[in-house]
C-alpha positions as CSV (number, residue, x, y, z in Angstrom):
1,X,-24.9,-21.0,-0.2
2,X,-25.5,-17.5,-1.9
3,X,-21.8,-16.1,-1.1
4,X,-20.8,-19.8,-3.2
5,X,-23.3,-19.5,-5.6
6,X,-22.0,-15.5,-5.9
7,X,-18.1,-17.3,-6.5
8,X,-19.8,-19.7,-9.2
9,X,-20.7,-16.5,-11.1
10,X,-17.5,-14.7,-10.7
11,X,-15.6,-18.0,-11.9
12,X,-18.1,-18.2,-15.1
13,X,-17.3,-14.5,-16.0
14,X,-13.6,-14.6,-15.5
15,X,-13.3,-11.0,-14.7
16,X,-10.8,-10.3,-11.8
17,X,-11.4,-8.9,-8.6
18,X,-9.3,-7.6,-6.2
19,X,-7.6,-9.8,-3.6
20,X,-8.5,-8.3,0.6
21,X,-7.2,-10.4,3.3
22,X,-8.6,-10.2,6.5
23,X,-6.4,-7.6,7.8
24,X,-7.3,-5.5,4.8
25,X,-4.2,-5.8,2.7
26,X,-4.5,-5.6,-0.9
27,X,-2.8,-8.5,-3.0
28,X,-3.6,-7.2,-6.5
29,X,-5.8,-8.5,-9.0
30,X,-6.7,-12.1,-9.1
31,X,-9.5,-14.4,-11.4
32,X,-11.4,-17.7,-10.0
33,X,-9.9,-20.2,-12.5
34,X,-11.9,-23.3,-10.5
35,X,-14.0,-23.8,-7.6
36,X,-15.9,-26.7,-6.0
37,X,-18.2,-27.5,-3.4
38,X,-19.1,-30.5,-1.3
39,X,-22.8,-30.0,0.4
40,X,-23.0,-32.7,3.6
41,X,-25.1,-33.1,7.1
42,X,-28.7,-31.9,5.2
43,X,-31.5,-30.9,7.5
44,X,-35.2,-32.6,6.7
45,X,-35.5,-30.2,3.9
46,X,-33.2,-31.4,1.8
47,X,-30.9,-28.1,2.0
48,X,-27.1,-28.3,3.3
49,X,-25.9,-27.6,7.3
50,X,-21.8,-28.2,6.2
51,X,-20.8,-26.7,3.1
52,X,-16.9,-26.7,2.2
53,X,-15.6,-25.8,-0.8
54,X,-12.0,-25.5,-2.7
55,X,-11.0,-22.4,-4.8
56,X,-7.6,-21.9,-7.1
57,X,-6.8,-18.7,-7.9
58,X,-4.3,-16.9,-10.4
59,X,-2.6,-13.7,-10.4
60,X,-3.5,-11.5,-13.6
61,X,-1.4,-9.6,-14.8
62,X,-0.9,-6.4,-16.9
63,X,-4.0,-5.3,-19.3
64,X,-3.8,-4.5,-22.5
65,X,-0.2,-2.7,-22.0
66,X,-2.0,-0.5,-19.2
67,X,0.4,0.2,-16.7
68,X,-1.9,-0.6,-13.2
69,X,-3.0,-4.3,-13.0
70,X,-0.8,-5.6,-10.1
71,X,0.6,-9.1,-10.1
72,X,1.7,-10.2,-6.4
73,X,4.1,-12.1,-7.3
74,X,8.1,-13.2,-5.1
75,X,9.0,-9.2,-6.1
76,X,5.8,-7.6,-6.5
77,X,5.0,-4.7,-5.2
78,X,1.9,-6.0,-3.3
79,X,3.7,-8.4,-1.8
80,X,6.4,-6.1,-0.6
81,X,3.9,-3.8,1.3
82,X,4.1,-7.1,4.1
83,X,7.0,-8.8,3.6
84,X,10.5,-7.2,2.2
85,X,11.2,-4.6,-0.6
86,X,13.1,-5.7,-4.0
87,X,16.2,-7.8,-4.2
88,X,18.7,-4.9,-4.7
89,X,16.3,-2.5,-1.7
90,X,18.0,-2.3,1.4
91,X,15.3,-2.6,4.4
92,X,15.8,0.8,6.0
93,X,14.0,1.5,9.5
94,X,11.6,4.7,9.9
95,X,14.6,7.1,11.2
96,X,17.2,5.8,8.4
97,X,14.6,6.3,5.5
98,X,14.2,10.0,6.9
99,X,17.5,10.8,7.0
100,X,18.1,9.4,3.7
101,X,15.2,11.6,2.5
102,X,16.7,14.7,3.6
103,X,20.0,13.8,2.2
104,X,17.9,13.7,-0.8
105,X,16.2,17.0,-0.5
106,X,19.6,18.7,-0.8
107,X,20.5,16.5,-3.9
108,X,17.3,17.6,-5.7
109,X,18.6,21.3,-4.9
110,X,21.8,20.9,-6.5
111,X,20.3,19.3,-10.1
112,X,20.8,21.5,-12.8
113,X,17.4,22.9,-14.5
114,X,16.0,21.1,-17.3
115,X,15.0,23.9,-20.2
116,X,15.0,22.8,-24.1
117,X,18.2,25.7,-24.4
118,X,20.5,22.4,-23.4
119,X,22.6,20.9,-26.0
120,X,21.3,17.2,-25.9
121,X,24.1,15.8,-24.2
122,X,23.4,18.2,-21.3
123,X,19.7,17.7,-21.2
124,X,20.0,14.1,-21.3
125,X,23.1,14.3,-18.8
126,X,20.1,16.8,-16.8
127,X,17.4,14.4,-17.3
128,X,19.3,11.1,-15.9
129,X,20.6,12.6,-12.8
130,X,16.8,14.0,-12.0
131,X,15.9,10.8,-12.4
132,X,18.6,9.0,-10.5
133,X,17.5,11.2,-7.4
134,X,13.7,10.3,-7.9
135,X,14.7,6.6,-7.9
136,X,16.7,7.2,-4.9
137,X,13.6,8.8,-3.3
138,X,11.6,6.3,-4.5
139,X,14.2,3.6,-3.3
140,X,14.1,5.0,0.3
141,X,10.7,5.0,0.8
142,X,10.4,1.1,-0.7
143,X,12.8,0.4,1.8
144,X,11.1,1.5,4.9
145,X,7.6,0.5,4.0
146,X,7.6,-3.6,4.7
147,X,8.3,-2.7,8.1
148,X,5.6,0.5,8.4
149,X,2.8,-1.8,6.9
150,X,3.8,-5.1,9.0
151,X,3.3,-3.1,12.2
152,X,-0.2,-1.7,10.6
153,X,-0.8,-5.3,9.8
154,X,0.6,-6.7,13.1
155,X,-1.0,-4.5,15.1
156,X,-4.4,-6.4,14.0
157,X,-3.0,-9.8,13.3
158,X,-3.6,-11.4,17.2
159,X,-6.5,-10.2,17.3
160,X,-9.5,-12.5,18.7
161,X,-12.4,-12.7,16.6
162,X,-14.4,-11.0,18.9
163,X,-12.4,-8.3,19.7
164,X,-11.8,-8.1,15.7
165,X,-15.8,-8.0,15.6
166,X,-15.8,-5.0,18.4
167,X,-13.6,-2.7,16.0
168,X,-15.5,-0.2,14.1
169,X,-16.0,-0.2,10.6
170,X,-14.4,2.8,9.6
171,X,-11.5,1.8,11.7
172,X,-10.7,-1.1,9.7
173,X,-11.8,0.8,6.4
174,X,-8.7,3.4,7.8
175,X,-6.4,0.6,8.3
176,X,-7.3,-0.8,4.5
177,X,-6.8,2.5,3.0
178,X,-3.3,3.1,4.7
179,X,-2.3,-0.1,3.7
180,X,-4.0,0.6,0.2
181,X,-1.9,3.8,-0.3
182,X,1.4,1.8,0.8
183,X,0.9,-0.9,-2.1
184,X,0.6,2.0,-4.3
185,X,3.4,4.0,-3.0
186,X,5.3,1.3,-3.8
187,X,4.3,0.2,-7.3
188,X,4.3,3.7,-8.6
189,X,8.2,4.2,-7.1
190,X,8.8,0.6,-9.2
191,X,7.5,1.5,-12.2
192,X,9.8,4.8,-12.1
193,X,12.7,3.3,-11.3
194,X,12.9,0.5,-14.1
195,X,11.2,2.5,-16.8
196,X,13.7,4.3,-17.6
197,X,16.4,4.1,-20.2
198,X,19.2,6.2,-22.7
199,X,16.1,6.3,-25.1
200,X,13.7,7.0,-23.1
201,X,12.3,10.7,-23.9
202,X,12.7,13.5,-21.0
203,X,8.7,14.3,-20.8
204,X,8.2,10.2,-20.1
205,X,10.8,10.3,-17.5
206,X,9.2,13.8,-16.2
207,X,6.2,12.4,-16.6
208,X,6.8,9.2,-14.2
209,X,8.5,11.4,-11.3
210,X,5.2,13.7,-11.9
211,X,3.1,10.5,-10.8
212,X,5.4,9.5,-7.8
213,X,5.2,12.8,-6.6
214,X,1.3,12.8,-7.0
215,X,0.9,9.6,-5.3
216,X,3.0,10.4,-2.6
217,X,0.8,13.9,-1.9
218,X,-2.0,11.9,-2.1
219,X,-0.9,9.1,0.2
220,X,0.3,11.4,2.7
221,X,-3.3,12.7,2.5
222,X,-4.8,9.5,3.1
223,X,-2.4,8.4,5.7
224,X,-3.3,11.3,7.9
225,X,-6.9,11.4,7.4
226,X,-6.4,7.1,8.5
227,X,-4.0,8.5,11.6
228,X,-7.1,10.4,13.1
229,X,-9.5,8.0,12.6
230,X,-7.8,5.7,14.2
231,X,-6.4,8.0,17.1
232,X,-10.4,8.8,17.9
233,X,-10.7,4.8,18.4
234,X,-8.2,4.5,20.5
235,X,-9.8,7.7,22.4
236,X,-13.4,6.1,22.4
237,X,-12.6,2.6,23.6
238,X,-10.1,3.8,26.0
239,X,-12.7,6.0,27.9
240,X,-16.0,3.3,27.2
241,X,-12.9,0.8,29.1
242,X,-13.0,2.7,32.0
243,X,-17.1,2.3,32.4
244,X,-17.9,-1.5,31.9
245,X,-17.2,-4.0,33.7
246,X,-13.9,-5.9,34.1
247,X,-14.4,-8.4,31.2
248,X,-15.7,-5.8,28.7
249,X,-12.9,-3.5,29.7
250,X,-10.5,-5.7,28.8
251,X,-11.4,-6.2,25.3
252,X,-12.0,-2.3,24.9
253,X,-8.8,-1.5,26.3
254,X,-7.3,-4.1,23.9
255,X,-9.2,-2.4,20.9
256,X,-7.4,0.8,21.9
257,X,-4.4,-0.6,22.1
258,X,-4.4,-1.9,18.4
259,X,-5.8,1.0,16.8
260,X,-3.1,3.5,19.0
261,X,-0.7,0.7,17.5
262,X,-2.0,1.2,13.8
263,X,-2.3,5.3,14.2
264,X,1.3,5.3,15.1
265,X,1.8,3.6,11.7
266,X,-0.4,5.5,9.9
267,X,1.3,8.7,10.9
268,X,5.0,7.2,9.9
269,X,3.9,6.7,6.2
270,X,2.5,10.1,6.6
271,X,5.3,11.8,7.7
272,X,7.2,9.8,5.5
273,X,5.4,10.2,2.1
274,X,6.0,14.0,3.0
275,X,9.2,14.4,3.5
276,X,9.2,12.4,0.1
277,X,7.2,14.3,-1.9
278,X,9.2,17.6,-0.5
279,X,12.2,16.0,-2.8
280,X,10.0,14.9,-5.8
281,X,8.4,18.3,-5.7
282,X,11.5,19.8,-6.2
283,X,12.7,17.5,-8.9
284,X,9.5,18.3,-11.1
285,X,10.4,22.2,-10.4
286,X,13.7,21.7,-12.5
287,X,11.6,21.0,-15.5
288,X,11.0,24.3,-18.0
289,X,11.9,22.1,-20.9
């Protein structure tokens, strides 16, 4: 009754709250517009053994012109971290996204450097072909994600309850933050792809490669840190499997398989989020302007 009472609340104040399935993955921002509750079966003291209740939900959307409140929408980039990337993204496995990428790393070499001696018709020439290689860094890595996260995801989703019950805490925290880091991955590389314009001043445009390359060092960070964590679970229940007994082994065993299964994951966006931010690093170099 509390954890309805506690929706009640949230409903009256019409603040939103972030969206966590049980697997962990993010779906953006969301507000309680209604909720209800039908209280059945009472015991002698009057309270409630069967409570159900309905909920509606709707996405919010952007705040106050601030660029980060996600709306999971049929292209949003929340929903893309488990299903597909945008219309115009071709779905790139792990090994073509890397090759891409290094492709990439030799196109960032090649752009000219940005300084404010250009003419304008050079610097903005400069400007949209740094930018052109960021969005096809940024396009790369969109494409390859659905498939990281939905073997994260997957790798959890068959789970019994019991067995979900026997993972430890900070091995689903891990799996949240990976997943966490994709979403963003993904939204930042949106935003810096259809920002830009003719009129759109070179600092803004530096500015949004700057914050793709950021989140990409910082997710690379965060999806390494998440690869250990999860490679020690897999370690732990693996060996505790080979001293119970045969029913309890099973379901350790089956632990370690899912979190080996969500480290392999992990260590994918990892590897690529840094071979990534190797290209958008260089792109920001070209920038003395």
């Amino acid at each position: 009754m509390e954890q309805i009472e506690a929706m009640h609340a949230l409903a009256d104040a019409g603040r939103p709250q972030q969206l966590v399935d049980g697997l962990g993955r993010i779906w953006g921002a969301w507000v309680i517009t209604e909720i209800s509750d039908t209280r059945t079966i009472f015991a002698d003291n009057g309270q409630p053994r069967k409570l159900e209740f309905r909920i509606k939900l709707k996405a919010y959307g952007e705040d106050d012109g601030k660029r980060a409140t996600l709306k999971p929408s049929a292209r949003s980039p929340v929903r893309q971290a488990t299903g597909s990337a945008t219309a115009s993204d071709p779905i790139l496995d792990v090994d073509a996204a890397s090759a891409k990428l290094d492709a990439l790393a030799q196109a960032a070499d090649a752009l000219p450097e940005i300084t404010a001696a250009l003419s304008p018709a050079a610097l903005q020439s400069a400007v949209s072909a740094a930018h052109g290689v960021a969005g096809e860094v940024a396009q790369a890595v969109s494409g390859a994600l659905p498939g990281i996260s939905g073997a994260i995801g997957g790798a959890l989703a068959n789970l019994s309850a019991v067995v979900m019950g026997a993972l430890p805490a900070n091995a689903l925290q891990a799996v949240k933050g990976v997943l966490t880091s994709v979403n963003e991955v993904l939204a930042v590389g949106q935003a810096l792809r259809s920002a830009a314009s003719a009129t759109t001043p070179p600092n803004a445009i530096k500015r949004d490669i700057t914050m793709l390359d950021g989140q990409l060092r910082l997710s690379k960070y965060s999806a390494n840190t998440s690869a250990r964590t999860l490679r020690d679970t897999e370690k732990t229940f693996t060996t505790t499997a080979r001293l119970n007994n045969t029913t309890d082994a099973r379901s350790r065993q089956t632990v370690a398989s899912a979190a080996g299964n969500a480290a392999a994951g992990a260590s994918q966006f990892g590897a690529l989020c840094a071979k990534a931010q190797t290209c958008t690093a260089k792109i920001v170099r070209k920038w003395h302007a």
